[in-house]
DSSP file (Angstrom, degrees, kcal/mol; ACC not computed):
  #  RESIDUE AA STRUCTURE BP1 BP2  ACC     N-H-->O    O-->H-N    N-H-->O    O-->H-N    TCO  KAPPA ALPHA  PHI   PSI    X-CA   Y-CA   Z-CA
    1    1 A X     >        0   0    0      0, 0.0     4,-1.8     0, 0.0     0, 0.0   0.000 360.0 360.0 360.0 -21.4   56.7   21.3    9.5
    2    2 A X  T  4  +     0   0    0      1,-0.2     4,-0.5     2,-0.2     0, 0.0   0.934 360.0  49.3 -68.6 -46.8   56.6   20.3   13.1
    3    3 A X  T  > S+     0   0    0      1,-0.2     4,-0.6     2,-0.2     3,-0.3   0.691 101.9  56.3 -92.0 -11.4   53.6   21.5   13.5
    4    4 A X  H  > S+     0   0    0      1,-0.2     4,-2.3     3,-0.1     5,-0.3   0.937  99.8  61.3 -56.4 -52.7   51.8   20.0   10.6
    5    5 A X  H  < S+     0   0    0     -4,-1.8    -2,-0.2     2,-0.2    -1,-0.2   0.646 110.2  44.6 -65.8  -4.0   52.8   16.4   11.7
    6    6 A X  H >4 S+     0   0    0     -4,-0.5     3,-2.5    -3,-0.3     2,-2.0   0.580 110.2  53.2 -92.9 -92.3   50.7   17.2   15.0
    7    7 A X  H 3X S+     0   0    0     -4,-0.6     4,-1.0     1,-0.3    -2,-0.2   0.316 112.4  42.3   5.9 -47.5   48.1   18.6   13.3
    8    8 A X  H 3X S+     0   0    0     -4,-2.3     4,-0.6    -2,-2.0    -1,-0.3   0.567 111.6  56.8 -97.2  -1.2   47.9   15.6   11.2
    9    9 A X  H <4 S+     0   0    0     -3,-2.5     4,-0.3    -5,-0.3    -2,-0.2   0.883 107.8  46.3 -60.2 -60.7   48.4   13.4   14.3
   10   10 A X  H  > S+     0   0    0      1,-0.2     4,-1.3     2,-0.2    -2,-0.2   0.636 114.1  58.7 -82.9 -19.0   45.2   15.0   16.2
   11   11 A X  H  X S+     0   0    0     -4,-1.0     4,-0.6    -5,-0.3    -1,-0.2   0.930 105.8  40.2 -87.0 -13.4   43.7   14.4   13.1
   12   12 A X  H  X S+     0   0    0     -4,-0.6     4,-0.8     2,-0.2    -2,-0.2   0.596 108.1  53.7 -73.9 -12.8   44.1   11.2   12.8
   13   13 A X  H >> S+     0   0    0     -4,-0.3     3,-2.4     2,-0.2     4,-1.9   0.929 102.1  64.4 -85.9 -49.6   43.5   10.0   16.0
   14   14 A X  H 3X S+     0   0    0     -4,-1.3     4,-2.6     1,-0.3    -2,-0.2   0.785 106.4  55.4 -34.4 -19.1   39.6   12.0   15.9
   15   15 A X  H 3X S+     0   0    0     -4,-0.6     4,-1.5     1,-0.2    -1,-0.3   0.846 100.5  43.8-103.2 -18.7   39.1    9.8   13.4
   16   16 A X  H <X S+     0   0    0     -3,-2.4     4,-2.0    -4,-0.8    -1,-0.2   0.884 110.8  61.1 -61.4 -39.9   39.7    6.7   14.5
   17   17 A X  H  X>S+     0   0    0     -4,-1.9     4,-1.9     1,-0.2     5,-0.9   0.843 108.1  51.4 -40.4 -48.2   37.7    7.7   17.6
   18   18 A X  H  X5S+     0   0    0     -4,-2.6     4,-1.6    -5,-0.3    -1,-0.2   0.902 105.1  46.4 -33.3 -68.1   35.3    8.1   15.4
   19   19 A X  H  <5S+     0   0    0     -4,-1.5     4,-0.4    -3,-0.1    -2,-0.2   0.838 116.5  42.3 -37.4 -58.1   35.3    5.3   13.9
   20   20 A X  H >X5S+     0   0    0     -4,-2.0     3,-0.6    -5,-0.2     4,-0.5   0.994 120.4  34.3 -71.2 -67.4   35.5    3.0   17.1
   21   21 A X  H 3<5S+     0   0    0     -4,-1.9     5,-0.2     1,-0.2    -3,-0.1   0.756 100.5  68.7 -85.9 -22.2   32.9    4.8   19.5
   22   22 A X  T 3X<S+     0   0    0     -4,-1.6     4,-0.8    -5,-0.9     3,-0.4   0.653  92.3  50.4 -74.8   3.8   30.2    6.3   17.5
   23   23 A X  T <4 S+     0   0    0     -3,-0.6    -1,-0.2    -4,-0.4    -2,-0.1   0.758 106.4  68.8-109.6 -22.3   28.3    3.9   16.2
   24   24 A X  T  < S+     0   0    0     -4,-0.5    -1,-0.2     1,-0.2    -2,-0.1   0.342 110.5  32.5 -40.9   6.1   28.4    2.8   20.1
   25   25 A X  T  4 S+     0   0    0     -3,-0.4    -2,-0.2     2,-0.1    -1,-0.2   0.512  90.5 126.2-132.4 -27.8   26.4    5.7   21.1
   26   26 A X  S  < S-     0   0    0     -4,-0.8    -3,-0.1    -5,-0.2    -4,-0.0   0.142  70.4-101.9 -26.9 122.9   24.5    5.8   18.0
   27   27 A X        -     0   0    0      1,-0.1     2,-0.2     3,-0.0    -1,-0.1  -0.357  30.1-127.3 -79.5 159.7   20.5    5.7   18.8
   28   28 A X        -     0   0    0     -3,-0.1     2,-0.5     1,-0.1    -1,-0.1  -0.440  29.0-107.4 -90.1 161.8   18.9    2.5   18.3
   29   29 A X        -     0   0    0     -2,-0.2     2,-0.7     1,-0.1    -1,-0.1  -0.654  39.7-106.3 -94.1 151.7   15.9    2.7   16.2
   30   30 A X        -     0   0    0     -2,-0.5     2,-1.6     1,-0.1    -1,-0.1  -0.287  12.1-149.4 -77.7 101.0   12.4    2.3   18.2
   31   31 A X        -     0   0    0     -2,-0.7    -1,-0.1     1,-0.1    -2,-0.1   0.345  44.6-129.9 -56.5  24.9   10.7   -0.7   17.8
   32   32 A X        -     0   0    0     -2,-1.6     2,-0.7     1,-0.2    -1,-0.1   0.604  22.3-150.9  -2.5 119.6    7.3    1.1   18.3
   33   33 A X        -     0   0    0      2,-0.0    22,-1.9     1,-0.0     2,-0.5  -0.810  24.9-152.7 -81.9  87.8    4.6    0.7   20.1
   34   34 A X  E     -A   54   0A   0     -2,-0.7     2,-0.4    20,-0.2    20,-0.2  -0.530  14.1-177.7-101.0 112.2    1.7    2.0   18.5
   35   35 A X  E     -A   53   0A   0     18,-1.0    18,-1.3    -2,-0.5    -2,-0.0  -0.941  33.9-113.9-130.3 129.5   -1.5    3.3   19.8
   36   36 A X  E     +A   52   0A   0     -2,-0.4    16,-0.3    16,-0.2     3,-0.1   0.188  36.2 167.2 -30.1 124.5   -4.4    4.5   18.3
   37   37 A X  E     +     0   0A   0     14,-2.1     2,-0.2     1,-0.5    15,-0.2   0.473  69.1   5.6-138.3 -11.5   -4.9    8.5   19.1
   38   38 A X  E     -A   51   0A   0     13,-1.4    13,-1.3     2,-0.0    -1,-0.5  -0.863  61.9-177.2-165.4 146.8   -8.0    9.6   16.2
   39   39 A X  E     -A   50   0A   0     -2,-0.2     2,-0.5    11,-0.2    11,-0.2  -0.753   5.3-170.2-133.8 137.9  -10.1    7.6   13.8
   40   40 A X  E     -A   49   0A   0      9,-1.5     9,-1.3    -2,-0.2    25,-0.1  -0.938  14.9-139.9 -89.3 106.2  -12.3    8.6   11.6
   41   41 A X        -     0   0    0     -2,-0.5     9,-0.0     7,-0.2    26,-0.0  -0.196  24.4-105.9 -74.1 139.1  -14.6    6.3    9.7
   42   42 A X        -     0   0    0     24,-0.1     2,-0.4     1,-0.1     5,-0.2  -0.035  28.6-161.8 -75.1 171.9  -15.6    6.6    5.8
   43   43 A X  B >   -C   46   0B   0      3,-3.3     3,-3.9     4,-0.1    -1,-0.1  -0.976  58.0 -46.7-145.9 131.0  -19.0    7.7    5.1
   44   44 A X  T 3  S-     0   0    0     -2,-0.4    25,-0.7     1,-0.3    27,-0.1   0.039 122.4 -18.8  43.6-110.3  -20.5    7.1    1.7
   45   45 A X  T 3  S+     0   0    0     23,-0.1     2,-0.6    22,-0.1    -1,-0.3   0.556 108.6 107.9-108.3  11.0  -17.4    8.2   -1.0
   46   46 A X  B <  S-C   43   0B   0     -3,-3.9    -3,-3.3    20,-0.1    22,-0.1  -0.761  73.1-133.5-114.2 138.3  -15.8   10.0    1.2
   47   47 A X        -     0   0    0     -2,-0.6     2,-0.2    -5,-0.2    19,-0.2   0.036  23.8-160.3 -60.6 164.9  -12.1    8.0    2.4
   48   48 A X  E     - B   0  65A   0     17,-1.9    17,-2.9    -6,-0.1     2,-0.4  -0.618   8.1-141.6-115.3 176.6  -11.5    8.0    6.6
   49   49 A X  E     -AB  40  64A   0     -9,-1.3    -9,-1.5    15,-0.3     2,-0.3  -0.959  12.3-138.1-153.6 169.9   -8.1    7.4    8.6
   50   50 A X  E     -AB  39  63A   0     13,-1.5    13,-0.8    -2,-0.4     2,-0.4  -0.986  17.6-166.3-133.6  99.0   -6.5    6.0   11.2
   51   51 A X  E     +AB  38  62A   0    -13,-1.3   -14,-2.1    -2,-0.3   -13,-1.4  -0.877   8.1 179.3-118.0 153.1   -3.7    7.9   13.4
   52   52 A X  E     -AB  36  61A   0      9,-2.3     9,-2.4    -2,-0.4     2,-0.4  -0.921  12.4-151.0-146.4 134.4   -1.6    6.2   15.7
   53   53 A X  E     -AB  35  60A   0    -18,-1.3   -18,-1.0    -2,-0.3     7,-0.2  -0.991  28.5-109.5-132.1 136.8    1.3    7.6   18.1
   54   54 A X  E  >  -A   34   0A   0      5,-3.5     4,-0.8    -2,-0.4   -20,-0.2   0.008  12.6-154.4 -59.4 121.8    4.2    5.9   19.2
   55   55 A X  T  4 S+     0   0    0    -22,-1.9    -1,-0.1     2,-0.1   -21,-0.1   0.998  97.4  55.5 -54.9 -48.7    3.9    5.1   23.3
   56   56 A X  T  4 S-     0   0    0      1,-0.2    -1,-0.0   -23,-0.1   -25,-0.0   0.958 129.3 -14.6 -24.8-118.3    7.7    5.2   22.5
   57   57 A X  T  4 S-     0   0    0      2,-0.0    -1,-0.2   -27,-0.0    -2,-0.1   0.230  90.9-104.8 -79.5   0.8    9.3    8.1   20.9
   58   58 A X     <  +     0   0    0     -4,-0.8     2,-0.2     1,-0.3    -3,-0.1   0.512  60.7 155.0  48.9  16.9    6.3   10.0   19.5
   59   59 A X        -     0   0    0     -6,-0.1    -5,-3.5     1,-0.0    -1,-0.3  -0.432  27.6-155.3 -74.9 143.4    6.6    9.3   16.5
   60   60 A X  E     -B   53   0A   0     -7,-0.2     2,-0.4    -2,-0.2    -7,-0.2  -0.798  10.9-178.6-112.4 162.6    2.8    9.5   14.5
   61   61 A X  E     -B   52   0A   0     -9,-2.4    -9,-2.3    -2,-0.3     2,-0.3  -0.998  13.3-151.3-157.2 154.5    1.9    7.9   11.6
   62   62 A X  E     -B   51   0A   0     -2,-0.4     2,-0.3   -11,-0.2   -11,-0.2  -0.904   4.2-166.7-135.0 151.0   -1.7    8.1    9.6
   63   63 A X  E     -B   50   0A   0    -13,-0.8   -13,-1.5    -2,-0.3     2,-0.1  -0.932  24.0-135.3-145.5 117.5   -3.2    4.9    7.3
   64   64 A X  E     -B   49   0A   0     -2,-0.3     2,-0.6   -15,-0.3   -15,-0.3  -0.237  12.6-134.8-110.4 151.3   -6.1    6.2    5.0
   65   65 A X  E     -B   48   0A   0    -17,-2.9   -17,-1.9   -25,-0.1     3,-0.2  -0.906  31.2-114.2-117.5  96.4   -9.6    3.7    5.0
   66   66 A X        -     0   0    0     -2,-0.6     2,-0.7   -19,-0.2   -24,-0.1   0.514  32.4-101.1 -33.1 159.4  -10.6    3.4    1.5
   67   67 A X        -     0   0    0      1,-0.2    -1,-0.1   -22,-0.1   -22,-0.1  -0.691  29.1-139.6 -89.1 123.6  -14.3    5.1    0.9
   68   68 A X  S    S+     0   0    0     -2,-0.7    -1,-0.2    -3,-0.2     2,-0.1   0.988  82.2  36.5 -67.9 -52.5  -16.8    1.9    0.8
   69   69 A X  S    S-     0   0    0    -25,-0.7     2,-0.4     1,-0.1     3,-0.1  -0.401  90.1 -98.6-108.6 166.5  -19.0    3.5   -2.4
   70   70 A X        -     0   0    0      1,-0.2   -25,-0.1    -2,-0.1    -1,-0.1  -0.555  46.2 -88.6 -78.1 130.5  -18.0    5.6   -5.7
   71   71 A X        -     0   0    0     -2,-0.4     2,-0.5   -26,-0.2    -1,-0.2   0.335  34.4-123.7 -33.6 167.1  -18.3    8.9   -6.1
   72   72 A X        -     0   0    0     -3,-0.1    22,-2.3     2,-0.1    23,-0.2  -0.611  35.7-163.9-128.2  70.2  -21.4    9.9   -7.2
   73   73 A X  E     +D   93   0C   0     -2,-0.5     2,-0.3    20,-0.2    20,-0.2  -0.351  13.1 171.1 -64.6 130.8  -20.5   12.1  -10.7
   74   74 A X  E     -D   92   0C   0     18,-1.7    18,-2.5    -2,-0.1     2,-0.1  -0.973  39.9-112.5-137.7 152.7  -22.9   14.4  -12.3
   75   75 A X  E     -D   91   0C   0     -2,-0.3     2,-0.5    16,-0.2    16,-0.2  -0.227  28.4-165.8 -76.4 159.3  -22.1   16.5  -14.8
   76   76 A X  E     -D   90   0C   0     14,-3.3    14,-2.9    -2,-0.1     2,-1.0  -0.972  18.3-140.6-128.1 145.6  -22.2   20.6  -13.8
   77   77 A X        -     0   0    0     -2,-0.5    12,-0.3    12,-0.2     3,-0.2  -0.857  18.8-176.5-117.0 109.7  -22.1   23.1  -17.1
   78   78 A X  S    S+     0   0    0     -2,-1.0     2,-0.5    10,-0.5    11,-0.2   0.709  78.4  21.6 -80.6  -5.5  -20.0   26.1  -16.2
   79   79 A X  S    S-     0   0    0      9,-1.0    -1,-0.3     8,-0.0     2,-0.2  -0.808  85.1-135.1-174.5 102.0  -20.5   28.0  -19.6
   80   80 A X        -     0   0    0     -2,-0.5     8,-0.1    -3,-0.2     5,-0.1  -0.478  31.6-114.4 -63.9 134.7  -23.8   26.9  -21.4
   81   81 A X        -     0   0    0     -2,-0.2     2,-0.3     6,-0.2     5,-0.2   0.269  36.7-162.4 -45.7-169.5  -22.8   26.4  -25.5
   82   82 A X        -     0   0    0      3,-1.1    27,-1.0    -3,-0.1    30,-0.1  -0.987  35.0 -66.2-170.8 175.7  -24.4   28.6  -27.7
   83   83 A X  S    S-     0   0    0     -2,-0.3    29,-0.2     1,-0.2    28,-0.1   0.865 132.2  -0.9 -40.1 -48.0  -25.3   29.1  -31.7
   84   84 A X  S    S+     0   0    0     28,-0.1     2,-0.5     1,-0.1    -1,-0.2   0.472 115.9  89.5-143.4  15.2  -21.7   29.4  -32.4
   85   85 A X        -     0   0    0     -5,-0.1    -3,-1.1    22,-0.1    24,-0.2  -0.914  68.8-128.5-100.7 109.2  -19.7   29.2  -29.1
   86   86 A X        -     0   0    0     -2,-0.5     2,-0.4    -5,-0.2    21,-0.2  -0.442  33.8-139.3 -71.2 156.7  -18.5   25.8  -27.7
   87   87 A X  E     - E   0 106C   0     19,-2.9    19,-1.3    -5,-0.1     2,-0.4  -0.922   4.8-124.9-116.1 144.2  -19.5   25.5  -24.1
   88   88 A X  E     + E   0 105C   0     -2,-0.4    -9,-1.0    17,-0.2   -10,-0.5  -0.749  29.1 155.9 -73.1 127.3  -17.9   24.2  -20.8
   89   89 A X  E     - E   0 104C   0     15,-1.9    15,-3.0    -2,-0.4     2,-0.4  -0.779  11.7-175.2-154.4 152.5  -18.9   21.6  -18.1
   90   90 A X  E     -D   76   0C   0    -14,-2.9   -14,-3.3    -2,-0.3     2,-0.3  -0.941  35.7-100.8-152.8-173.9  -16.6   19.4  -15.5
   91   91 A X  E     -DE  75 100C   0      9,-2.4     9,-1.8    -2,-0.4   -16,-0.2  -0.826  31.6-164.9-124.8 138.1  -18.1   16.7  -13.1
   92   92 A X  E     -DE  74  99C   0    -18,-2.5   -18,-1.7    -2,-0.3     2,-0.5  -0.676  25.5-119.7 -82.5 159.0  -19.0   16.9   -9.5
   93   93 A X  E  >  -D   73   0C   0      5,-0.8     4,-1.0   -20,-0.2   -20,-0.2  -0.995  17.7-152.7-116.4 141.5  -19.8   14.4   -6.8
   94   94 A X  T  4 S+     0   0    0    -22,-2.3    -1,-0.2    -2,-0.5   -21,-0.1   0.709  93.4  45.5 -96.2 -32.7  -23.2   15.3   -5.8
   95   95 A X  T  4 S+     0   0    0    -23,-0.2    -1,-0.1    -3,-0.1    -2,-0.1   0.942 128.7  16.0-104.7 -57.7  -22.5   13.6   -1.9
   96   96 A X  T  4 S-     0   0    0      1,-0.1    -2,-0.1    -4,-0.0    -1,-0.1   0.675  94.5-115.2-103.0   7.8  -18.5   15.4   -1.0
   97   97 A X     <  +     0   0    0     -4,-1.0    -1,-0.1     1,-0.1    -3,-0.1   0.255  57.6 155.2 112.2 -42.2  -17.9   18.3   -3.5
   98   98 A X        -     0   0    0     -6,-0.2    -5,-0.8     1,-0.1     2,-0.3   0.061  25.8-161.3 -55.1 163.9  -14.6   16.4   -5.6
   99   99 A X  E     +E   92   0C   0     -7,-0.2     2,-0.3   -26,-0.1    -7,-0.2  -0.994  17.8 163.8-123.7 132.8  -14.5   18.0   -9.2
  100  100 A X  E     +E   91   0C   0     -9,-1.8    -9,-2.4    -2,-0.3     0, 0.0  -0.961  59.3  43.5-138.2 174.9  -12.4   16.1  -12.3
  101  101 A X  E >  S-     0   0C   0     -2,-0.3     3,-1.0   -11,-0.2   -12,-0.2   0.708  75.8-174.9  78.8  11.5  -12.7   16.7  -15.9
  102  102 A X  E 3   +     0   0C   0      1,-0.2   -12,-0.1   -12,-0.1    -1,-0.1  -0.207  64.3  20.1 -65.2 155.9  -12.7   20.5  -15.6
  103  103 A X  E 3  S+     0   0C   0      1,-0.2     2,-0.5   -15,-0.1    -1,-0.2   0.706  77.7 170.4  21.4  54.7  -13.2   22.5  -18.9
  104  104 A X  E <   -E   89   0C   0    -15,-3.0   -15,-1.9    -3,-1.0    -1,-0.2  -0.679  32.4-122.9 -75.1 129.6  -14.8   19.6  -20.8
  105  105 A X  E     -E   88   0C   0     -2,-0.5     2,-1.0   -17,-0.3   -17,-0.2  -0.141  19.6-166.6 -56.9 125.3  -16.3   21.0  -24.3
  106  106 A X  E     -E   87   0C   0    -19,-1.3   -19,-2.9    -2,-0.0    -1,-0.0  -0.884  36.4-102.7-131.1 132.7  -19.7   20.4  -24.9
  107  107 A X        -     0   0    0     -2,-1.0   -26,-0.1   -21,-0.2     3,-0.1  -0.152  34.8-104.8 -43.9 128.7  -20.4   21.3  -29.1
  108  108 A X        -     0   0    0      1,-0.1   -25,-0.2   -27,-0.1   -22,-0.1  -0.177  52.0 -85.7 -43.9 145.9  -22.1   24.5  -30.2
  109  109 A X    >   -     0   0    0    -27,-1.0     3,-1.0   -24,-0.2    -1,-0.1  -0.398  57.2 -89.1 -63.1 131.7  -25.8   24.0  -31.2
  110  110 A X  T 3  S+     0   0    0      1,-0.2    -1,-0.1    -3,-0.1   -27,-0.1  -0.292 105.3  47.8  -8.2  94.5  -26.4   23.0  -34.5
  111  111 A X  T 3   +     0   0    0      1,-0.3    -1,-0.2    -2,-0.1    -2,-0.1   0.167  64.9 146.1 120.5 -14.8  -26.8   25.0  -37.0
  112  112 A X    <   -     0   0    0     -3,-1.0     2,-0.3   -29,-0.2    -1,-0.3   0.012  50.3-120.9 -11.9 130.9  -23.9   27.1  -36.3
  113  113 A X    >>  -     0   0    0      1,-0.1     3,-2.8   -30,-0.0     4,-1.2  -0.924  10.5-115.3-110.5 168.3  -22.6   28.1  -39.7
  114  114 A X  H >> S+     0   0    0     -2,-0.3     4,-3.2     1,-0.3     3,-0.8   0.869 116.3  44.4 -11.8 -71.4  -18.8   27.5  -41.4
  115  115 A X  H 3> S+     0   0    0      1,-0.3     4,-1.9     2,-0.2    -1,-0.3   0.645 108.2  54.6 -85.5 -10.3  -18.0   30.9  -41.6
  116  116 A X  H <> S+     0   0    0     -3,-2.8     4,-1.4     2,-0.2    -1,-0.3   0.860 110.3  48.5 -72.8 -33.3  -19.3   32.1  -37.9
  117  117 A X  H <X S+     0   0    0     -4,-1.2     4,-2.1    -3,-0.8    -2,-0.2   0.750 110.9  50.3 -84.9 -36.4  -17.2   29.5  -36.2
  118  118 A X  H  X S+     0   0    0     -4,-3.2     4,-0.7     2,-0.2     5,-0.2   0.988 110.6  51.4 -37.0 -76.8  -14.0   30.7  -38.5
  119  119 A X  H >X S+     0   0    0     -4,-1.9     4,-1.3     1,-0.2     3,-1.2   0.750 112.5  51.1 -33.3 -55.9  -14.9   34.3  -37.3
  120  120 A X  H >X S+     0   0    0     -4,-1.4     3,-1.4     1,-0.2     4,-1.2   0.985 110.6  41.3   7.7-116.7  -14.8   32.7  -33.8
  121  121 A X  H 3< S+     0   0    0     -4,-2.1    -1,-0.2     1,-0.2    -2,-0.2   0.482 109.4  56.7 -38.3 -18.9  -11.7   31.1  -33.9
  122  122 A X  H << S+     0   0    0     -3,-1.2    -1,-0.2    -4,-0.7    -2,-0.2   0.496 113.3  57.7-107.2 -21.4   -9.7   34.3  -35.8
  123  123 A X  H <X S+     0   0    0     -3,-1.4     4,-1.0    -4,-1.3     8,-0.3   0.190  85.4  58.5 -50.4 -15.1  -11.1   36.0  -32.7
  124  124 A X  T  < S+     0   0    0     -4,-1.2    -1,-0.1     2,-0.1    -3,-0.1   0.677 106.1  62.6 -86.4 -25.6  -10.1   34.5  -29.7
  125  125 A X  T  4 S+     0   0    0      1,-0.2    -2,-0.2     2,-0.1    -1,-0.1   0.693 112.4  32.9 -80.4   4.2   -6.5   35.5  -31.3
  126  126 A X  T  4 S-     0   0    0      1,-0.2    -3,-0.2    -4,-0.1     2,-0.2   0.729 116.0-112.5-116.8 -34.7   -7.2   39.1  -31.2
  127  127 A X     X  -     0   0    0     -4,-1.0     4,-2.4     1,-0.1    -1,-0.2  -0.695  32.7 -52.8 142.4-176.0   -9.3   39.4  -28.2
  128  128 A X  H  > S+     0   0    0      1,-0.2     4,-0.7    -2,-0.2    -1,-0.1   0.642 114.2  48.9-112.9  19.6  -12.4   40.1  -26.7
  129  129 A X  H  > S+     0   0    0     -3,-0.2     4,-0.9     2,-0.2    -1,-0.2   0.545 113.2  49.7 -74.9 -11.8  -13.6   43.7  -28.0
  130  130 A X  H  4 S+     0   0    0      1,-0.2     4,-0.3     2,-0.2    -2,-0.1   0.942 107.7  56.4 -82.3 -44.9  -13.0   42.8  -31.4
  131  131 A X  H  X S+     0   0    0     -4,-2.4     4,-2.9    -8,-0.3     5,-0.2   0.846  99.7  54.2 -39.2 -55.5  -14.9   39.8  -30.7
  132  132 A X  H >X S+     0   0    0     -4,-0.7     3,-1.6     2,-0.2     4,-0.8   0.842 115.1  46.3 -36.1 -85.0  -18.2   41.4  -29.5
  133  133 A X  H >< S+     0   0    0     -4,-0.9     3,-3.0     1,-0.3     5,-0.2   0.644 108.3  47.3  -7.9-122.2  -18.1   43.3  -32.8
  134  134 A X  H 3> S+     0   0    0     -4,-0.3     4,-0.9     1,-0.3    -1,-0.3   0.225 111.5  58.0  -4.3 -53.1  -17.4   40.7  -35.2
  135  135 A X  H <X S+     0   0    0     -4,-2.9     4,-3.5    -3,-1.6     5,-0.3   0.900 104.8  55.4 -51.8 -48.4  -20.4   38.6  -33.2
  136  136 A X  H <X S+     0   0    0     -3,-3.0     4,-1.3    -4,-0.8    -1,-0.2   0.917 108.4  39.3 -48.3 -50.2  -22.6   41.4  -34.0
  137  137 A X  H  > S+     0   0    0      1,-0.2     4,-1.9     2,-0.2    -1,-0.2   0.664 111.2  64.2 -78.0  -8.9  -22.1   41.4  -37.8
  138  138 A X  H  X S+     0   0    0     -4,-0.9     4,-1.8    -5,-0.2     5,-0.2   0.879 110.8  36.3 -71.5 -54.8  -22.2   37.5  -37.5
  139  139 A X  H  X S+     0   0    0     -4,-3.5     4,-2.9     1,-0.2    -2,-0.2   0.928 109.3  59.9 -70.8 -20.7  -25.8   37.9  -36.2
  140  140 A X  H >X S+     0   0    0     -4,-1.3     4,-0.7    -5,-0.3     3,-0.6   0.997 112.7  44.2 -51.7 -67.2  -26.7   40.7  -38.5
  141  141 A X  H >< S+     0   0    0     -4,-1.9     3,-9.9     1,-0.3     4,-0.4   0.843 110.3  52.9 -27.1 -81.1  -25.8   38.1  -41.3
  142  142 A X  H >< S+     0   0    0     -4,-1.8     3,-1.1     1,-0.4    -1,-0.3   0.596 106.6  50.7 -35.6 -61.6  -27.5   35.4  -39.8
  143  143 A X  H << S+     0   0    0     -4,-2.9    -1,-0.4    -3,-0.6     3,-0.4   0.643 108.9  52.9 -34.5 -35.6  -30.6   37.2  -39.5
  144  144 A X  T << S+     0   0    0     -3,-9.9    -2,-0.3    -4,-0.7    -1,-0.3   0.798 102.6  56.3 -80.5 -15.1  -30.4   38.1  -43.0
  145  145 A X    <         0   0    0     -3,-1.1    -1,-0.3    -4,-0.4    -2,-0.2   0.345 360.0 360.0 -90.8  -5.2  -29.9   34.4  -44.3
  146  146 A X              0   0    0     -3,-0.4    -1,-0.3    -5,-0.4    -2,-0.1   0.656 360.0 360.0 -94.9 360.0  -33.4   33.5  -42.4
């Protein structure tokens, strides 16, 4: 028992110590002086920045410079449509490269019929030997309907 009440003595006092002198040693936060260390400027759509490090502490910090014009979209067709196949396309910027819009549908031609586009569709759940096949008696058909 003795030796719990110092125990709980020395703990109590660290904590007052605590209390009282650390936030007296505690660092003050750096009012920063900030000088410029890289810029890059935008060109056409694509954005620039501005990085700056602290004379101070070294702290760095980066501030982005909006792109003066708009991307410049055209569309790019990854997977041309076909007679009974929808096809894919996403958008490029012809000046930096960005892509959005990725796997946009562009409609099977016209003329497609009902029952190829079933065949299709009952086919993507079974895979893509069956598929080949199936497309094959699809064209056989098709050919005989002309």
């Amino acid at each position: 028992m003795k030796h719990l009440k110092a125990i709980f003595s020395v703990c109590i006092a660290l904590t007052l110590l605590a209390l009282c002198f650390v936030p007296a040693f505690a660092e003050e936060p750096c009012a920063h002086s900030w000088q410029q260390t890289e810029y890059v400027a935008p060109q056409g759509c694509r954005d620039g920045y501005v990085r700056e490090t602290c004379a101070l502490c070294g702290e760095t910090a980066e501030r982005t410079i909006a792109a003066a014009q708009d991307h410049q979209w055209e569309w790019v067709v990854d997977l041309a449509p076909t007679r009974y196949e929808v096809g894919r396309q996403h958008e490029a910027c012809a000046e930096c490269g960005a892509v959005r819009n990725m796997n946009t549908a562009i409609p099977s031609v016209k003329g497609g019929t009902d029952f190829g586009r079933l065949l299709l569709k009952m086919t993507d759940a079974i895979g893509g030997a069956i598929h080949d096949f199936i497309m094959k008696i699809v064209d056989f058909f098709s050919a005989l309907a002309k």
